[in-house]
PAMIKOL-860888 format. One line per field, with one value per residue (C-alpha): x, y, z; residue number from 1. Coordinates in nm, 4 decimals, always signed. Layout:
<sites>
east = X, ...
north = Y, ...
up = Z, ...
resi = NUM, ...
</sites>
This chain:
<sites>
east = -13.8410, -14.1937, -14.3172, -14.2058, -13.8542, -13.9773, -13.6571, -13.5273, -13.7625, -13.7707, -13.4162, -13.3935, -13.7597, -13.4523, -13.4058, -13.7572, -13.7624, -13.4707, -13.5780, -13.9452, -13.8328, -13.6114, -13.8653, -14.1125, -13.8782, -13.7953, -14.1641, -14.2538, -14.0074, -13.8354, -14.1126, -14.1552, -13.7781, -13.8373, -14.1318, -14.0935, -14.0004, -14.3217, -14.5427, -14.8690, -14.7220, -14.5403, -14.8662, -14.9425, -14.6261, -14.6434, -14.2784, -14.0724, -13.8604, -13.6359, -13.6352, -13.6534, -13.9331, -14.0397, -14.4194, -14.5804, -14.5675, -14.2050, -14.1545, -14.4090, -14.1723, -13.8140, -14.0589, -14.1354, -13.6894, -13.7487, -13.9145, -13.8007, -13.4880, -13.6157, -13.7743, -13.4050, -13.1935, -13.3921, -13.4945, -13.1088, -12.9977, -13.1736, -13.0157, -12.6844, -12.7217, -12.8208, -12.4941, -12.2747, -12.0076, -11.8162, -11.7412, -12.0357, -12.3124, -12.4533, -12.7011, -12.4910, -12.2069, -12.4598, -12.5968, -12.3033, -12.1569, -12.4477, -12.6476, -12.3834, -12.3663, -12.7171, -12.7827, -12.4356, -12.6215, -12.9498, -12.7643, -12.6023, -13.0215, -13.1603, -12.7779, -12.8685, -13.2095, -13.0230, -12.7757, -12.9973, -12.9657, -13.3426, -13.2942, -13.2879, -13.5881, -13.7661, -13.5435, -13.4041, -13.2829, -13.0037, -12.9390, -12.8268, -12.5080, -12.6928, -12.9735, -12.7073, -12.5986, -12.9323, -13.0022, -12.6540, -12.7749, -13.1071, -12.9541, -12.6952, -12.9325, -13.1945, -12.9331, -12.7996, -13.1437, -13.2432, -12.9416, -12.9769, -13.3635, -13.3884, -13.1039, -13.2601, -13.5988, -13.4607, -13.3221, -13.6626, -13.7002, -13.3363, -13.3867, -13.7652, -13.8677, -14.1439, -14.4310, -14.3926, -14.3101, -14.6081, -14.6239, -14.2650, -14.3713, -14.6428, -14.3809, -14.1462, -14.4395, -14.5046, -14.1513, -14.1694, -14.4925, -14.3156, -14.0222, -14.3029, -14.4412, -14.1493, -14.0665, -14.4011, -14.4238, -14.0676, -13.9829, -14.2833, -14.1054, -13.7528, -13.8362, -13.9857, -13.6326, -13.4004, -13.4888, -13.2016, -13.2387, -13.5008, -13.2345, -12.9304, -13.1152, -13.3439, -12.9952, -12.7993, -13.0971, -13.0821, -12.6809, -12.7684, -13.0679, -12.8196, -12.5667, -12.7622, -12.9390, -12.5645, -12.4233, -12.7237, -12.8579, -12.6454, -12.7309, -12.7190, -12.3901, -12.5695, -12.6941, -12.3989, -12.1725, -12.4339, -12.3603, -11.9956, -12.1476, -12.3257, -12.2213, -12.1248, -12.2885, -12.6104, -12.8065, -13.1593, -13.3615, -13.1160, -13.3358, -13.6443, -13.4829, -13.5217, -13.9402, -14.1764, -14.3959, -14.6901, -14.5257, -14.4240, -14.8180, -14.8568, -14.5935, -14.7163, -15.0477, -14.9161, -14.7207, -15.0208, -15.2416, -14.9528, -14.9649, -15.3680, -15.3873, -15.0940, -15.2261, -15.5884, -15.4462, -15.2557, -15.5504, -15.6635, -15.3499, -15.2470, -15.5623, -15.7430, -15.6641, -15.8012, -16.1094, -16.1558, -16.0971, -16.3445, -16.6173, -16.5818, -16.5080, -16.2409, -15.9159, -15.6143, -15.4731, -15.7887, -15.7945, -15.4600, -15.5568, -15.8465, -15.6503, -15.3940, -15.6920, -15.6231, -15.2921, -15.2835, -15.5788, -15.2882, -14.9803, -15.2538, -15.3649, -15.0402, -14.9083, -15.2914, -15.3178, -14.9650, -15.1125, -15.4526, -15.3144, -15.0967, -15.4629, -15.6531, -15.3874, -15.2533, -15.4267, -15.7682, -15.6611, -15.5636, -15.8667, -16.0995, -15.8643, -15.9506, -16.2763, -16.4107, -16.1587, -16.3955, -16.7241, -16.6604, -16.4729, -16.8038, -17.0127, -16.7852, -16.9149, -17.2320, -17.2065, -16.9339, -16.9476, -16.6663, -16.8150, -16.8836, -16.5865, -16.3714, -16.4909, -16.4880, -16.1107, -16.0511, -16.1823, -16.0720, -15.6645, -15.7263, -15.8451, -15.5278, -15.3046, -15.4733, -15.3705, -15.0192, -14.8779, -14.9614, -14.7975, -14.4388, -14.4129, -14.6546, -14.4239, -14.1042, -14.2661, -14.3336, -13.9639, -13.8813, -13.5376, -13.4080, -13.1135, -13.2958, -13.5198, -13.3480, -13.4467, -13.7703, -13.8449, -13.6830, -13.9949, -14.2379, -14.1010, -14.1116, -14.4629, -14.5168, -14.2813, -14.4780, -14.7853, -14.6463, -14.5343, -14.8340, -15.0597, -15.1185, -15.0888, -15.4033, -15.5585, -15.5464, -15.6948, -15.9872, -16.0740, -16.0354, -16.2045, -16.5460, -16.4903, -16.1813, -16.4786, -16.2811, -16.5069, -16.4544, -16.1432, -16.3860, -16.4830, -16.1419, -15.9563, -16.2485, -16.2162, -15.8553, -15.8981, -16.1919, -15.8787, -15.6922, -15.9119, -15.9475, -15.5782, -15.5217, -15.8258, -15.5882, -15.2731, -15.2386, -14.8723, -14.6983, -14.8707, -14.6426, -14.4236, -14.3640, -14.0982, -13.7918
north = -3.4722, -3.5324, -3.7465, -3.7836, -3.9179, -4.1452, -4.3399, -4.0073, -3.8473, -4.1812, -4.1359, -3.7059, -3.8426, -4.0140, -3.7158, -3.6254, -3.9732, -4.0020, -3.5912, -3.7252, -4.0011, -3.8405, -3.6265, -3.8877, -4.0255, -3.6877, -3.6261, -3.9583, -3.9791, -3.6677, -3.5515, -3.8751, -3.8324, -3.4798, -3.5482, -3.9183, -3.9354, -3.7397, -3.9897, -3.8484, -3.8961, -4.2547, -4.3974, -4.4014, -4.5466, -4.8698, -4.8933, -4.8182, -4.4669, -4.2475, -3.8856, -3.5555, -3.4787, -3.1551, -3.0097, -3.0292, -2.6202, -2.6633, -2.9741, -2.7655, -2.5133, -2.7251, -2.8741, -2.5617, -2.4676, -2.6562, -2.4432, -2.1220, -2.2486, -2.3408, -2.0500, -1.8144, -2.0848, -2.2416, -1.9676, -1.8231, -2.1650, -2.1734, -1.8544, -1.9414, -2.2612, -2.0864, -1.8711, -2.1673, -2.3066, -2.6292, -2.9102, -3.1344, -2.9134, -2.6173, -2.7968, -3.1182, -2.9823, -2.8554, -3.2244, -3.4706, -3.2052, -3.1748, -3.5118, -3.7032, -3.4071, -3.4240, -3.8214, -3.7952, -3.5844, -3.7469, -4.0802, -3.9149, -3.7798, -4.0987, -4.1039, -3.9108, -4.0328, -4.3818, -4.2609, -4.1146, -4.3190, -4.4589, -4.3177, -3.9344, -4.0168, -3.6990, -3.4581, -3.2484, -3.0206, -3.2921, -3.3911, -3.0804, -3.2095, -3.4972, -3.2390, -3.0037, -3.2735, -3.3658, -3.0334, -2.9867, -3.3243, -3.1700, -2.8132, -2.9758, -3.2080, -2.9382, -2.6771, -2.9448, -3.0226, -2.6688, -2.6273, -2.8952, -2.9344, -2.6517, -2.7939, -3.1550, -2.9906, -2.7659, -3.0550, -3.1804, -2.8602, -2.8189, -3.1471, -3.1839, -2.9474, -2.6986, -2.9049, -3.2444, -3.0560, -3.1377, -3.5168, -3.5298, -3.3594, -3.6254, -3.8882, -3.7274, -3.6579, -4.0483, -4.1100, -3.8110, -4.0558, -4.3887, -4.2772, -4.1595, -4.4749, -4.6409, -4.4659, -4.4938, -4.8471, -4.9757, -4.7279, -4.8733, -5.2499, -5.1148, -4.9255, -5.1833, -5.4074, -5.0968, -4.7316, -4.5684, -4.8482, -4.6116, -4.3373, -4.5811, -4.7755, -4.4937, -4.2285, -4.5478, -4.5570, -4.1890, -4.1776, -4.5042, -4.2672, -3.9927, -4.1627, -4.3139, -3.9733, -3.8311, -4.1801, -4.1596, -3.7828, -3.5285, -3.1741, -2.9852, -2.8288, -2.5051, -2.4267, -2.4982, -2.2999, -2.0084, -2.0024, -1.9121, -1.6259, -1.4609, -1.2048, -1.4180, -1.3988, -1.4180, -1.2448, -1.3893, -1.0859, -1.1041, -1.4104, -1.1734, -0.8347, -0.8692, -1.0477, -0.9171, -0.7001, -0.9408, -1.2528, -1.0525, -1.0078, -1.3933, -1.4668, -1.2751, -1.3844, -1.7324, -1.7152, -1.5780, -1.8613, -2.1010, -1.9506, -1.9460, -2.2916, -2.4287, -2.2196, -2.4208, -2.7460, -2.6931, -2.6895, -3.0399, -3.1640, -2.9955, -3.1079, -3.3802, -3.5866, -3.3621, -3.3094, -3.7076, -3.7761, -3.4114, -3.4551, -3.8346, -3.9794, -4.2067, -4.2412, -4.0542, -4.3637, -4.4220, -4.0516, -4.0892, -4.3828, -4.1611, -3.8876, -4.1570, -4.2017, -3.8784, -3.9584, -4.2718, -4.1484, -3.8629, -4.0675, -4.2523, -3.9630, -3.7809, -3.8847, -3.8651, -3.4859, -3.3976, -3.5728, -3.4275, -3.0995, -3.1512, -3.1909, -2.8997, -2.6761, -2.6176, -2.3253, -2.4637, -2.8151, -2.6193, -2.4169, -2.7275, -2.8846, -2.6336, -2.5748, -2.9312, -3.0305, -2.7127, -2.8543, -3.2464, -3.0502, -2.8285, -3.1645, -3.2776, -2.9997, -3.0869, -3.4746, -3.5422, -3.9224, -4.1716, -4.3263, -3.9859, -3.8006, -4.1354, -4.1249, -3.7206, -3.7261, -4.0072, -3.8083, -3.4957, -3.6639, -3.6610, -3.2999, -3.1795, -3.3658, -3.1905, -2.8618, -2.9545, -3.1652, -2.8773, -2.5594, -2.5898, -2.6176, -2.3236, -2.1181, -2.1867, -2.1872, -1.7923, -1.7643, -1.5804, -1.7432, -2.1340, -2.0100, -1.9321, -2.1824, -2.2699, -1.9023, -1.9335, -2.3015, -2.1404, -1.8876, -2.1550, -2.2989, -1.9654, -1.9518, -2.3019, -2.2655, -1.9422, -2.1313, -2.3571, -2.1380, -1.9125, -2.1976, -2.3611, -2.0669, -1.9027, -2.2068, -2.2774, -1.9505, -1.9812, -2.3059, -2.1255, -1.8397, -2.1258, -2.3072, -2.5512, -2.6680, -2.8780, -2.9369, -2.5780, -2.6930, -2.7602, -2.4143, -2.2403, -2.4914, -2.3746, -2.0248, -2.0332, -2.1850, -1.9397, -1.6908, -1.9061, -1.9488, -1.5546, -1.5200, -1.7556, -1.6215, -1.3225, -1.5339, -1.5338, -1.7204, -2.0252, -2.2828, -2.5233, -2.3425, -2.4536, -2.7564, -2.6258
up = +5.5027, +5.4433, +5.7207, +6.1505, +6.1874, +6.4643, +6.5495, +6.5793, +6.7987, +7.0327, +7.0712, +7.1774, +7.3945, +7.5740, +7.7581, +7.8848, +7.9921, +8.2285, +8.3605, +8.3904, +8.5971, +8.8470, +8.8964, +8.9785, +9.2133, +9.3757, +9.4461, +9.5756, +9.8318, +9.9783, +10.1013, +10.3333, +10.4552, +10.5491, +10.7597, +10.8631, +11.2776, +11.3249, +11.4574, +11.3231, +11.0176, +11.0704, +11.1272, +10.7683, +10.6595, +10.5048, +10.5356, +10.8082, +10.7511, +10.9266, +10.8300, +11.0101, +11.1393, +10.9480, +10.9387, +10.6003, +10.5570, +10.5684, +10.3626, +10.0908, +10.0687, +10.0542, +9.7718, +9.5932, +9.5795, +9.2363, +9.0848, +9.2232, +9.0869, +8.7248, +8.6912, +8.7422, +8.5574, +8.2981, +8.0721, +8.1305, +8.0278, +7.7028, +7.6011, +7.6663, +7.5088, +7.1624, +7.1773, +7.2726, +7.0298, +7.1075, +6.8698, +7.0431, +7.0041, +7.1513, +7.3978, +7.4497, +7.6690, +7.9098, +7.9345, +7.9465, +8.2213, +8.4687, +8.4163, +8.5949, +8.8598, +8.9143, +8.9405, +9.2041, +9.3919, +9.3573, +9.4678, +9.7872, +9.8840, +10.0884, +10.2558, +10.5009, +10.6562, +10.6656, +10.8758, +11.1689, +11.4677, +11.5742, +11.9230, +11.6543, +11.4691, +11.3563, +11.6249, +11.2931, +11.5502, +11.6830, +11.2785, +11.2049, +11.0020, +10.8546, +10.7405, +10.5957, +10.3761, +10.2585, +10.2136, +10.0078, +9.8119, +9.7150, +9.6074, +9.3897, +9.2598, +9.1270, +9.0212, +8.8239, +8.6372, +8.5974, +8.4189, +8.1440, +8.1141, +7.8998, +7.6396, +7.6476, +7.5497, +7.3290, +7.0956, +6.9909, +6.7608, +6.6614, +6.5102, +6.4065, +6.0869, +6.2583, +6.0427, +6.2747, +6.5976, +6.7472, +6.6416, +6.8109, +7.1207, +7.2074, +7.1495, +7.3645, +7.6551, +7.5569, +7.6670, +7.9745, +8.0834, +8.0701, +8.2931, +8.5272, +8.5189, +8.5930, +8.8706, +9.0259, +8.9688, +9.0042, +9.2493, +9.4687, +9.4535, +9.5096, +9.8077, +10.0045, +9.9469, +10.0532, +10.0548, +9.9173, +9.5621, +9.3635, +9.3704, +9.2930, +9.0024, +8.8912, +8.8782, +8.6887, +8.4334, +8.3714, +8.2902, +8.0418, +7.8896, +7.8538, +7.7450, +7.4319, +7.3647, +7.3199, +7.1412, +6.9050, +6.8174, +6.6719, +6.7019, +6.3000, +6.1989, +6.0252, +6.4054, +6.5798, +6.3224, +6.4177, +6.7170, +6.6870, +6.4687, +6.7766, +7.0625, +7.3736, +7.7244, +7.8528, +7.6081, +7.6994, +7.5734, +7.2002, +7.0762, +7.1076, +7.0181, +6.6494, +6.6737, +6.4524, +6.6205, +6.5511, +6.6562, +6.9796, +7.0386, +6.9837, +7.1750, +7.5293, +7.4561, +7.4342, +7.7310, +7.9154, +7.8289, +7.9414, +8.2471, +8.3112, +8.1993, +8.4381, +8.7382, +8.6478, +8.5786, +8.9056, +9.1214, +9.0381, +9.0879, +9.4222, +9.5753, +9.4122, +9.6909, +9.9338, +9.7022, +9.7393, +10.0890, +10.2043, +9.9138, +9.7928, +10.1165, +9.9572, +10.0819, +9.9981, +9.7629, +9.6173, +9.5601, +9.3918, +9.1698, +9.0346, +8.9030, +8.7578, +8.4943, +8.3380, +8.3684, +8.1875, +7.9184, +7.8325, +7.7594, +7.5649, +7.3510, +7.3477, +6.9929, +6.8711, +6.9612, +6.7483, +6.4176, +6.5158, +6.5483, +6.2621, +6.0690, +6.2085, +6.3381, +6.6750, +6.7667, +6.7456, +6.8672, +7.1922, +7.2521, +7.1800, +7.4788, +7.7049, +7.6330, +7.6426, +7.9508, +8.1074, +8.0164, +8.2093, +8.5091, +8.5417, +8.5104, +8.7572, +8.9828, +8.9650, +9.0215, +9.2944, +9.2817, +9.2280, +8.8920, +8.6977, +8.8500, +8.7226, +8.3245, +8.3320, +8.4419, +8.1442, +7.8751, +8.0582, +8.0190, +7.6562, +7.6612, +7.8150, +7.5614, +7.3082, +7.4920, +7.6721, +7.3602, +7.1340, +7.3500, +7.3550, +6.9098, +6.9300, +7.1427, +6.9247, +6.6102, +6.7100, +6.6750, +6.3336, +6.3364, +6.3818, +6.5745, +6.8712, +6.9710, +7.3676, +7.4343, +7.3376, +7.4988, +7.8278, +7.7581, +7.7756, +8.0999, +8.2451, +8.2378, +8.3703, +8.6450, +8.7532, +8.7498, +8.9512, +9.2361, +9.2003, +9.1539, +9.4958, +9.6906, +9.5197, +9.4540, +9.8469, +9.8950, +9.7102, +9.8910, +10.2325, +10.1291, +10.0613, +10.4056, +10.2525, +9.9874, +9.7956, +9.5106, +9.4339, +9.2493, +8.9606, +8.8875, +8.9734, +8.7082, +8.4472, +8.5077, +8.4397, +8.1715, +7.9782, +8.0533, +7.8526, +7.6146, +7.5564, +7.5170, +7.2251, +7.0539, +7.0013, +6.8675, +6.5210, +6.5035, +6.6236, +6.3890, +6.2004, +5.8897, +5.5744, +5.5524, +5.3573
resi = 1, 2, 3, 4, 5, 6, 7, 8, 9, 10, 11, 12, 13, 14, 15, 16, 17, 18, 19, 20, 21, 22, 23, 24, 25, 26, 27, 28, 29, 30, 31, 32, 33, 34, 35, 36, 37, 38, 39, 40, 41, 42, 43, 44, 45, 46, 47, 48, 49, 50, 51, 52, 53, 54, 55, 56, 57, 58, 59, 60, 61, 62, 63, 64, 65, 66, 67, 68, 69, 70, 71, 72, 73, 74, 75, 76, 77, 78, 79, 80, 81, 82, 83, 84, 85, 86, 87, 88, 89, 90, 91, 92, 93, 94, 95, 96, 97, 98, 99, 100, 101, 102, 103, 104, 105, 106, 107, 108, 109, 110, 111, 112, 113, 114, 115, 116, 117, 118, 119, 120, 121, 122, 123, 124, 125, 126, 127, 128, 129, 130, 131, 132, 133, 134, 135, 136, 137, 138, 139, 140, 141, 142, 143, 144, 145, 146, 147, 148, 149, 150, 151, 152, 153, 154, 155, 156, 157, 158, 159, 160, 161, 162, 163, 164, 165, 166, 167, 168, 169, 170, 171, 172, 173, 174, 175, 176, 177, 178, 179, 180, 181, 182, 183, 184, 185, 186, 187, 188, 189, 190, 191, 192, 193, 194, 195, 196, 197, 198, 199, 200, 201, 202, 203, 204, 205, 206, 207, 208, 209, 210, 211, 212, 213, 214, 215, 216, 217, 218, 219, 220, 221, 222, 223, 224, 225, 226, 227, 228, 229, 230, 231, 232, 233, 234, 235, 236, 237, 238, 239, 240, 241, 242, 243, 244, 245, 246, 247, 248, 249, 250, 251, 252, 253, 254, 255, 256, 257, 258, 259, 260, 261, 262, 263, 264, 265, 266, 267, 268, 269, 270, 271, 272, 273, 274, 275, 276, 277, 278, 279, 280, 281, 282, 283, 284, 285, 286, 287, 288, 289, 290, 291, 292, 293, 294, 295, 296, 297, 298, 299, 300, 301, 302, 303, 304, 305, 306, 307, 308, 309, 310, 311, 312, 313, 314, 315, 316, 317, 318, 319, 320, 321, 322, 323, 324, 325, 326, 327, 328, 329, 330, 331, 332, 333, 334, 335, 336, 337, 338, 339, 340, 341, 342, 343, 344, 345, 346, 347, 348, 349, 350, 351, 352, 353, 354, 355, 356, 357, 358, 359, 360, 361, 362, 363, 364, 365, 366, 367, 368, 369, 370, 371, 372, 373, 374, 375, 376, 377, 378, 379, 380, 381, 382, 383, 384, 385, 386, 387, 388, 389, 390, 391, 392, 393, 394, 395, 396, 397, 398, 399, 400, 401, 402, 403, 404, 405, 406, 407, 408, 409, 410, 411, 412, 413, 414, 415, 416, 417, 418, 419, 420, 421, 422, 423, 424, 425, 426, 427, 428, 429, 430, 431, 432, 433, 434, 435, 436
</sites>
């Protein structure tokens, strides 16, 4: 194989697409059924909505049950998943069984608020049963995920030889982006015509995305034959018993960086739109349409970065990233007005697909074996998920601890990442291998 099996890789990006738009739809709208009947917060919907009334500290933490729950299951998962033998593949079992269990539950989530009677509006305390349910909805729902993300990722390098890893991971965050975009933007127009149709349509798409990406890809035989070949059971530390000692260093350096750079990146994203309302004095949708520039400038870029990458190597692809996406968020600092801050986060979307594109094949590619790979992709989302949780919290505190100065988001997100930066200066694996 000398060149990017494309068709290929479009069909495994199958599954980042239909996670990457559940997601989107998740985000965008559970929060406004757990705090719609509060009439502060009805106000600013554009669309009538029953829900239960919750305070936002409460609805941030139902929120944040995600990732406390990726961050037990998914690295678990991709263990398992390397030791499992069945006569559909190692990770495909794990996907064909909770997918459906996960869009079921997903469908049953907006059940609930349309079931409260108006006279109930926002009194959670007389919904108990219908709040148990959505509750039960939204529990199923993300232990479901957290069980198969890992194995979806994990195809991309059981398939892809280690030298076009990278290439395939920006078409895959290409596909990750267009389900995003789809739920953001068809989401929007089925929402207005009935609430619960984002979750009906955008669950139906997923089992059609799933159901292609096990029609069409194929896991190898020499890896799942392996797997009958290995000791049963958990295991998650057996992937990593056997690691050089050298690609053990790159490896918790790696992970470290991971973690600085999501804890920075996190910062932006938590409170941009607080950032744009305090210090721009836009509103919180214009806000949001800002940062959608870096959004949009990184689906752009993200096959770019692989072949760039693919050029120069991933480890200096990565810190020139961070270190230029640290240079326009410090001139953001410094000049806090719509225009500037607009073009900085455009070219500051391409810097992070340099960096986010190139991370994951640099974490598995510090695996000494091909038999392993779920463990060490459960690795990587360790360290994101950690961010995440960390993230906001001390994020939030530095902004208190300046008198809620929101513009101080653009010197925390720098600092983070010159940690980052420092870490991957001392990896010396992880780059692409030799093609067999």
């Amino acid at each position: 194989m000398d060149r990017l099996d494309y068709k290929k890789t479009f069909l495994i990006g199958f599954g980042f697409f239909s996670i990457s738009m559940m997601w989107a739809l998740y985000n965008t709208y559970v929060p406004i059924f757990l705090q719609a009947g509060d009439p502060a917060f009805d106000a600013q919907l554009a669309v009538q909505t029953f829900g239960f009334g919750l305070s936002a500290t409460l609805t941030g933490f139902i929120m944040t049950l995600d990732n406390i729950a990726a961050f037990f299951i998914q690295p678990v998962m991709g263990a398992i998943s390397d030791r499992t033998y069945t006569r559909i593949g190692r990770r495909m079992p794990y996907i064909v069984a909770c997918a459906p269990i996960a869009v079921l539950a997903f469908a049953l989530i907006p059940i609930a608020p349309m079931l409260i009677p108006p006279e109930l509006n926002g009194q959670v305390e007389q919904l108990t049963g219908l709040f148990a349910f959505f509750i039960a909805s939204l529990g199923v729902m993300l232990l479901a995920m957290a069980v198969f993300r890992t194995p979806v990722i994990a195809l991309m390098p059981d398939l892809i030889p280690s030298p076009f890893r990278s290439q395939a991971n920006g078409v895959i965050n290409l596909m990750g982006g267009l389900g995003g975009v789809l739920a953001f933007l068809g989401g929007g127009i089925l929402y207005k015509i009935y609430r619960p149709l984002p979750f009906w349509v955008g669950g139906a798409i997923t089992l059609i995305a799933v159901g292609i990406l096990f029609w069409k890809v194929k896991e190898p035989k020499e890896l799942v034959e392996s797997a009958a070949q290995q000791e049963p059971g958990l295991g998650i530390f057996r992937g990593l018993k056997d690691i050089p000692r050298e690609n053990a260093r790159s490896l918790a350096l790696l992970i470290l960086a991971i973690f600085f750079w999501f804890v920075g990146y996190n910062a932006i994203e938590t409170f941009f739109s607080s950032y744009g309302v305090a210090t721009l004095g836009v509103s919180e949708s214009t806000a949001s349409m800002i940062l959608s520039v870096a959004y949009i400038t990184f689906i752009a870029f993200s096959i770019p970065s692989g072949i760039i990458a693919s050029r120069i190597g991933r480890k200096r692809t990565i810190i020139i990233g961070l270190a230029a996406f640290t240079v326009l968020l410090v001139i953001a600092f410094f000049v806090p007005v719509v225009p500037a801050v607009v073009a900085l986060l455009a070219l500051g979307g391409v810097a992070w697909s340099l960096v986010n594109i190139n991370s994951l094949p640099m974490v598995v590619d510090t695996s000494p074996s091909e038999e392993v790979l779920g463990t060490y992709t459960g690795l990587y989302y360790v360290a994101g998920t950690l961010a995440a949780v960390v993230g906001p919290i001390l994020n939030g505190w530095v902004i208190d601890l300046t008198g809620r100065n929101y513009n101080m988001i653009f010197l925390v997100t720098p600092a983070f990442f010159v940690l980052a930066i420092l870490c991957m200066l001392g990896v010396t694996k992880g780059e692409a291998k030799t093609a067999a």
